[in-house]
N, C-alpha and C positions, 0 to 999 in steps of 0.2 A: 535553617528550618527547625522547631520545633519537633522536641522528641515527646512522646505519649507513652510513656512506662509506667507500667504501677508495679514499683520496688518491689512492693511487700508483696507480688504472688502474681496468676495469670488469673484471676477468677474476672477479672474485667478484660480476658482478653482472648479472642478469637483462636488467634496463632502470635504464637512468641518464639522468635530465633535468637539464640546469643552463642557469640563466637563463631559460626558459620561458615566451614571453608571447606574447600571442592579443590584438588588439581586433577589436571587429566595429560595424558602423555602424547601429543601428538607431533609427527614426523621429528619423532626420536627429540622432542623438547616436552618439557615440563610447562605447563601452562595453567594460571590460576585462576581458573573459572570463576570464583569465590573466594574474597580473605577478610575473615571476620566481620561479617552479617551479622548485625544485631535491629531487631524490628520489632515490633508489636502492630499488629491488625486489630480492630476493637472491632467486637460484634453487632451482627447486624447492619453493616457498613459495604459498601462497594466502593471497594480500595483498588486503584490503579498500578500495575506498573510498568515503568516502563523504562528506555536510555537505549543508547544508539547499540547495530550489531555487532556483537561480542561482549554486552555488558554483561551477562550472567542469568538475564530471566529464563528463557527454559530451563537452564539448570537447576536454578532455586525453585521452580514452579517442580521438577523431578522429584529433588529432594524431601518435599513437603508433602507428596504424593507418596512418597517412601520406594520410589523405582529409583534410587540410588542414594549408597551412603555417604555422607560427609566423612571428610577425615579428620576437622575438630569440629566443635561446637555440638547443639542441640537445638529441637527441635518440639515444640509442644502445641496440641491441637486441641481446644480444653479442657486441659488437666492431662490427653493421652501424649506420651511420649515418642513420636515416632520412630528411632532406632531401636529403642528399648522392645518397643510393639508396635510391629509397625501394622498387624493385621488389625489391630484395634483400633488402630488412626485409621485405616482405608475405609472402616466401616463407615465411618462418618465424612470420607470425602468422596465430591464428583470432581472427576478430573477430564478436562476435555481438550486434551493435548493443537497445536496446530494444523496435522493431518489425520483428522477422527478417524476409526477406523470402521467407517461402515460398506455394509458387503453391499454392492449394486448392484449382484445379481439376485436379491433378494429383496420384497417387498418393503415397505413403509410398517406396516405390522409385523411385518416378521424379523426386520431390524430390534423391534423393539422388544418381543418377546425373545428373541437371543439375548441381549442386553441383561430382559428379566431374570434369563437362566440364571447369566455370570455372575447376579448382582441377589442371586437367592430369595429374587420375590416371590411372595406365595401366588398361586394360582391364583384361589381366591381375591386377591388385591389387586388384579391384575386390571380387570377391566375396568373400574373405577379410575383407576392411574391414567390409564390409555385415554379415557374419554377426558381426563382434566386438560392432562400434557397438549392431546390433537388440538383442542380445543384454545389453549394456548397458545400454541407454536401456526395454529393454522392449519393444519395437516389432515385434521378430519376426513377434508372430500379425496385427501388421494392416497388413503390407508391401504390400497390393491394396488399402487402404483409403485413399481421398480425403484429404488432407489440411485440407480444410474439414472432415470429419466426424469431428475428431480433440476429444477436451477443450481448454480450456487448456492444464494441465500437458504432453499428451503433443503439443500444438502444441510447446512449450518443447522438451522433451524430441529432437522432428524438428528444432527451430530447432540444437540442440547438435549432435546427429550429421551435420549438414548441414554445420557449419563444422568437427567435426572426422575428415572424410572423409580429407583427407591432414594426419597427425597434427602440429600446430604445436609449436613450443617456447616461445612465449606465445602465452597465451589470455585473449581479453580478455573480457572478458562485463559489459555495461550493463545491469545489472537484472534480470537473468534472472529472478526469482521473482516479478516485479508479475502481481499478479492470476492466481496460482495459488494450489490449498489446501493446508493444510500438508503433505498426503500425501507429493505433488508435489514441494514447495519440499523438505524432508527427503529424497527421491529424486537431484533435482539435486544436492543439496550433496553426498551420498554419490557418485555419480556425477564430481563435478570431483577431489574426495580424491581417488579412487581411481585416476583419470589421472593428477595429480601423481605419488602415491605411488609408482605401478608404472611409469611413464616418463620420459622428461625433458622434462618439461612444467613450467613456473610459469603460474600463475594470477592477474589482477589484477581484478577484479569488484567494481562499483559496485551498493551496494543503498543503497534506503531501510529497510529491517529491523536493528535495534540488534542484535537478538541473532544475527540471522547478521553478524553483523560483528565478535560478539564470537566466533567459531568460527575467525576466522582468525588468522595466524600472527603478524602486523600488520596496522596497520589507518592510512588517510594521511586526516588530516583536512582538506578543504578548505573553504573561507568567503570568498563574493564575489571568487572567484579568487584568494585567497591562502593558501598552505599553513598551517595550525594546527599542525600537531602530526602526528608520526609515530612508532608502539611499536606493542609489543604493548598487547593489550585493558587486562590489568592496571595499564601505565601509567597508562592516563586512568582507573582507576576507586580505583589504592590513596590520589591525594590528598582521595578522598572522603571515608574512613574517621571516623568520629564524627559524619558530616553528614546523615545517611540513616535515617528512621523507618518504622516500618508506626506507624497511629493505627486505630482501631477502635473505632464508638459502634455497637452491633447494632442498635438501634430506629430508626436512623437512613437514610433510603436513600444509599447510596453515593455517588450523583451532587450530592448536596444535600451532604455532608457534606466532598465534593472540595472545593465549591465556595466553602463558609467558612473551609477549611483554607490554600487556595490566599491569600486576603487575607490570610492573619495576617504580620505583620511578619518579616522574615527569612528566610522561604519562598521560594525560588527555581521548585521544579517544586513539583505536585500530579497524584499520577496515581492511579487507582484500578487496586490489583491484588489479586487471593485479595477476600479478605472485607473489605478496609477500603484505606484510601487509604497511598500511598507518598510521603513528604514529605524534600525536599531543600533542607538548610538550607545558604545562605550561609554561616556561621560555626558551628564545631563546638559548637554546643550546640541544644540540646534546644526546640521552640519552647512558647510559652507556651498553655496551653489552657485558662485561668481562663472564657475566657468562653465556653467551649461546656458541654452537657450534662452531668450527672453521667452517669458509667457509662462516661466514654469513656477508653481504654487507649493507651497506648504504649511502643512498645519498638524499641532500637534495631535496625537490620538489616545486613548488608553491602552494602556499594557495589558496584555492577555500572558496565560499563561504558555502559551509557547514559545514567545521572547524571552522570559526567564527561563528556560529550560534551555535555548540555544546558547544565551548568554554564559549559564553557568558551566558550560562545554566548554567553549572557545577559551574563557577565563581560564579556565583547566588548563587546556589542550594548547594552548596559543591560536591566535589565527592566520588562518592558510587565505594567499588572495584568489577568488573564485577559481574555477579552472575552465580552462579555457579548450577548444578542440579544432588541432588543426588539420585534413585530411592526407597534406603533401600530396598534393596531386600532380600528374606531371605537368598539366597545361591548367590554368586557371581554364572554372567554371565559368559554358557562355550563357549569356542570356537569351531567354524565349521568352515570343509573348503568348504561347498558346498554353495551354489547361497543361499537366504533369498528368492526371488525374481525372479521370471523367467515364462516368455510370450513367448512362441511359436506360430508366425501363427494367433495372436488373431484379431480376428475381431467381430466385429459388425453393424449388421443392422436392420434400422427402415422403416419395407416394403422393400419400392426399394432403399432405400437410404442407402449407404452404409458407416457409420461413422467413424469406423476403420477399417484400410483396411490390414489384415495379417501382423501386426506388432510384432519383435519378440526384447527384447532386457532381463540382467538378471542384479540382483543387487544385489554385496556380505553384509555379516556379518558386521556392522558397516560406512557401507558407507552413505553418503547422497548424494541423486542419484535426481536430476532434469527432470520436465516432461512438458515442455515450448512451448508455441505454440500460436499462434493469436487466437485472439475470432473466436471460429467454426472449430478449428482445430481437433477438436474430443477429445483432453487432457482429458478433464470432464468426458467424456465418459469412457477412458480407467480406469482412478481412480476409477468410481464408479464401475466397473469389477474388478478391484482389491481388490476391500474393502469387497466386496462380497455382493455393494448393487445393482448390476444390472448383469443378466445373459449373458454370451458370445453368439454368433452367432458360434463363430466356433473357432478352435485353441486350446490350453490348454494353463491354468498357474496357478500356484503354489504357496504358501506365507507359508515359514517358511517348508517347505518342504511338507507339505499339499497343495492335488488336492482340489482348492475348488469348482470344483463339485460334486465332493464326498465324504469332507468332509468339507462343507462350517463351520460348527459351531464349529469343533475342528479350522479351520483355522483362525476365526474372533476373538477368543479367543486368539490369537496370536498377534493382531494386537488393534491397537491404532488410532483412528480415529478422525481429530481436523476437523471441517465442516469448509468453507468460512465463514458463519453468523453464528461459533461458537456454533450453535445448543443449546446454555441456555433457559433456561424457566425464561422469562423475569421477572415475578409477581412470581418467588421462590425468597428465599432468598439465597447467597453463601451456606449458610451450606445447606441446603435444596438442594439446588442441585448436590452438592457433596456426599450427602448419595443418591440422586435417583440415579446417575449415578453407585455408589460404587457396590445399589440393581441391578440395570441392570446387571454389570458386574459379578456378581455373588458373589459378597464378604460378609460372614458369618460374624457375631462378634464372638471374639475380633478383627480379623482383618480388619474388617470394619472400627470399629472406629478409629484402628490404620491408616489406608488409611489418613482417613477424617484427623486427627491430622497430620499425615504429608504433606498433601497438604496445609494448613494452614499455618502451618511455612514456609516450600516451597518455597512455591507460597508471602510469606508475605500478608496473605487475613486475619488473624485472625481480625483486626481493622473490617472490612468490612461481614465479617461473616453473621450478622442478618440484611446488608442491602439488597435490593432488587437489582438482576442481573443487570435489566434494567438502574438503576439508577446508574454504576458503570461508569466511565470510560472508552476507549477502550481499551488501556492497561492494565486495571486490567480483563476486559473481555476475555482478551487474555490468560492474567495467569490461568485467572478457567477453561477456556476451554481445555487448553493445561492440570492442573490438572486431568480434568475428565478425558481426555484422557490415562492418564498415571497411573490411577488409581489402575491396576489389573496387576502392571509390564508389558508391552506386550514388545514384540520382536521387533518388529515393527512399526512404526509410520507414519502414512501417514496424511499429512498436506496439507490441500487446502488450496489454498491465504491465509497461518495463519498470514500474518502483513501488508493486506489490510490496507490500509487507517489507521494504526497504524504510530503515528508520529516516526521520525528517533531514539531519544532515547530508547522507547518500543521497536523498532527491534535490537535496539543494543543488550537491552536485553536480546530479544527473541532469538537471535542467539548464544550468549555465554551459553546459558541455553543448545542449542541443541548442540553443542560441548562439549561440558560436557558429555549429554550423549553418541552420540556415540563414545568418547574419552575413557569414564572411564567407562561407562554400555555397550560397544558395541552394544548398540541400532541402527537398520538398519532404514532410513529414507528416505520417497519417499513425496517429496514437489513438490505443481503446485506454479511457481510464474510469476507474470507479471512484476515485481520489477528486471530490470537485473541485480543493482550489489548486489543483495541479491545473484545470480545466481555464482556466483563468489564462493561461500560456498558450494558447491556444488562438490565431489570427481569426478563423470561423470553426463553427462545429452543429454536428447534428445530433437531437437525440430520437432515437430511435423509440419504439411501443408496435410490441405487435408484430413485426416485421415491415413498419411504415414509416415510413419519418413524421415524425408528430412536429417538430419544429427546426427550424434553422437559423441561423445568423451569427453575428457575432456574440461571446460573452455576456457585453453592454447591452444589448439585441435582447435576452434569455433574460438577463436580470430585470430590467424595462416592462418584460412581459406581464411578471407580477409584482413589480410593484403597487403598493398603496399606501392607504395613512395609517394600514391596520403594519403594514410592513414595508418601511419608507426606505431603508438601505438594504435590499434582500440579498443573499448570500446566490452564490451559486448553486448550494446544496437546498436553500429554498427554493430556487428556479426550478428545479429539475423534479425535487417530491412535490409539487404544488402543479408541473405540468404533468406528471405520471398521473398523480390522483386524481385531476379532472377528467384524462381523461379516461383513467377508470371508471367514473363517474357517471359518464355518459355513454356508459356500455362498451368500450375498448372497440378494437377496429373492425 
């Protein structure tokens, strides 16, 4: 990649790191967050960064912020020095960490004028701000309204006008779009443009999402605290060029056909996207497909910039062959031909509010079935009825062929539950929380400890065992979580956001793992994601509005619905802001 220094000084330059290094001490080991950082950000720029978890961004996003000191290098925010002074740097940055801090027991205006307090706006300035910012962000009509009783996205949305009350001239932003819908996520990024654009503001923002990282201006790669690589998008994706296929067998399910494509010699990634799998070869040629199916197609495609960004990983790191998940069960999985899954009429409501509204869809024996929807769609709502953690209003439905109203506990016993914040008890350690969950789930020894040893291996957590949850990783938090889950064999699996804010290698992971099972264990699977080409894995799926189901079918099904000549190969992330906005459109439900 291409470096952008200018020797002779910062005056061309937003923020400038040299020599940059961070250790931190945890379970009693020395660990190097950062070694030797050297960067320039040019202004006026919305610079990306990003690299898988553990590379370093929060921390350097810290450090820049001046909430922690380096132990070598420096730091300069144009012309200010931030160790030297660090109050003089903060004056001139917004800083919007990954878990903002706003009070939800306190309005939408009054978030904002505490904000005001901290940030020493004058009064007078006050309402002028307020009316740009609402106006901005969208918030105007519900400036009386609770900040707890806000979606996601418009949490985000308060989290931005909160920091940019009195206006910075960097803006930092850690993740801003985890666990928003695209609506949302597409809002925010029009929203930071548009501050750049029309001010003097530069932007530096750390995501897990490839393709917002390809929207930026440059983009800084980091990896186990050492800088990769820093360009534009194009950099990392033109030495792709001649290495990159779409493959497509139709008779073949997509997950199954990732999964053999993925082993073939020379294949670096396998992803499924559109109708068929996307394949990235090591060496500019073509991979061999003598031993799959007749009928199956390929052709080359352009390189994006997420292929060079996995590429330049695996290169690093070597490559691992996908992983694979086996349950050890004691009697192989039978088959059924009836529903796993089936919602009649379900609704629910809070007082007058009515959150699902008679929704009815059913989901077979080994499927994974998608439940997709914008912040406040009711999604959440219907999952915690299926899980059997919140009672219906009305309707019936079923899991694993049990009514669970009556018989909720033979039914939950069936089912496999991964939370959004992975529900760990942060101060246990892995093993420790592996045997509480084993005790919850009801498991006796010997079999208990047999659980506990198999999720170890598994999961590959044995190295990590006696260290603390909290202190893990997000990726490897994913694994334990997804362990406990899977703890007690269940039939069933239902998986909230399980690869939020999980960098693109952990999902790669995590998805070959779920292919596995319902490939080879017929495990039936019901996933919430905001992540649409996760949504792509997906055998059918419904998206939600309103608390109604606005559409159903397969992927193929969603994408079909709009296409045209104006948008002839539509994404899934078109499908879905193309079906919200209509029918926003036509006055919602």
């Amino acid at each position: 990649m291409s470096e952008r220094f200018d020797i002779s000084g910062d005056a061309k330059s937003a923020l400038t790191i040299r020599g940059l290094s961070k250790r931190f001490v945890a379970n009693k080991q020395t660990v190097e967050a950062l070694r030797g950082i050297e960067l320039q950000v040019r202004p006026g720029t919305v610079t990306g960064l990003i690299g898988p978890d553990g590379a370093g961004k929060t921390t350097l996003m810290r450090l820049i912020a001046g909430l922690l000191l380096p132990d070598e290098g420096c730091i300069s925010i144009l012309g200010r020095e931030v160790v030297a002074d660090p109050l003089s740097a903060q004056r001139i940055i917004g800083y919007m960490p990954q878990h903002f801090g706003l009070y939800e027991d306190l309005t939408v205006a009054e978030n904002m004028n505490l904000y005001a307090d901290l940030q020493g706006l004058p009064v007078s300035e006050r309402t002028a701000r307020y009316e740009e910012l609402t106006h901005l962000t969208g918030l105007a009509p519900f400036a009386k309204r609770l900040a707890g009783k806000l979606s996601g996205g418009m949490k985000q949305k308060l989290g931005l006008a909160c920091v940019l009350v009195r206006p910075p001239r960097l803006l930092l932003l850690d993740e801003p779009t985890v666990g928003v819908d695209p609506v949302s996520r597409r809002e925010l990024w029009s929203i930071v443009y548009r501050l750049v654009r029309e001010g003097e503001m530069t932007a530096l923002l750390s995501t897990a999402y490839l393709d917002e990282a390809e929207r930026c201006a440059e983009v800084i790669l980091l990896h186990k605290g050492v800088k990769l690589g820093q360009g534009a998008p194009d950099e990392f994706s033109r030495p792709m060029s001649g290495r990159c296929f779409q493959v497509t067998l139709p008779n073949m399910n997509k997950r199954i056909l990732q999964g053999r494509l993925a082993l073939l010699p020379g294949v670096i990634d396998a992803t499924i996207q559109r109708t068929g799998v996307r394949l990235v070869m090591r060496e500019s040629s073509p991979p061999d497909l003598s031993g799959l199916p007749d009928g199956i197609r390929l052709e080359p495609v352009a390189p994006r910039f997420e292929d060079g960004f996995i590429s330049m990983l695996r290169e690093r790191d070597g490559h691992t062959p996908p992983a694979t998940l086996s349950l050890d069960r004691p009697t192989a999985p039978k088959s059924v031909d009836q529903a796993m899954i089936t919602v009649n009429h379900l609704s629910r409501n809070f007082g007058s509010f009515q959150a699902v509204k008679e929704i009815s869809f059913s989901v077979k024996q080994g499927e994974v079935f998608g439940l997709l929807g914008a912040n406040g769609a009711g999604k959440s709502t219907t999952f915690r009825m299926l899980c059997g953690l919140l009672p219906a209003s009305g309707g019936t439905l079923s899991v694993a062929g049990l009514d669970l109203r009556n018989a909720p506990a033979k039914a939950r016993a069936r089912i496999g539950y991964m939370a959004q914040k992975f529900s760990l008890y942060g101060d246990l350690s892995v093993l420790e929380n592996l045997r509480f969950f084993a005790r919850a789930y009801g498991l006796r020894n010997p079999e208990r400890g047999r659980r506990i040893d198999w999720a170890l291996q598994e999961f590959e957590l044995a190295d990590h065992a006696d260290g603390a949850s909290k202190e893990l990783p997000l990726g490897y938090k994913q694994r334990l979580a997804m362990a406990a889950a899977l703890m007690h064999h269940p039939d069933i699996l239902f998986l909230d956001e399980p690869t939020s804010g999980v960098d693109p290698l952990a999902r790669r992971e995590f998805w070959h793992r779920i292919s596995s099972l319902t490939a080879e264990e017929g495990v039936t699977v019901l996933v919430t994601t905001h992540f649409m080409e996760e949504a792509e894995y997906c055998d059918r799926l419904v998206i939600m509005a309103e608390g109604a189901i606005l559409a159903e079918g397969t992927p193929d099904q969603m994408r079909a619905r709009v296409q045209s000549s104006e948008r002839p190969d539509p994404t899934m992330e078109d499908a879905f802001i193309h079906l919200i906005e209509e029918h926003e459109k036509k006055g919602g439900g």
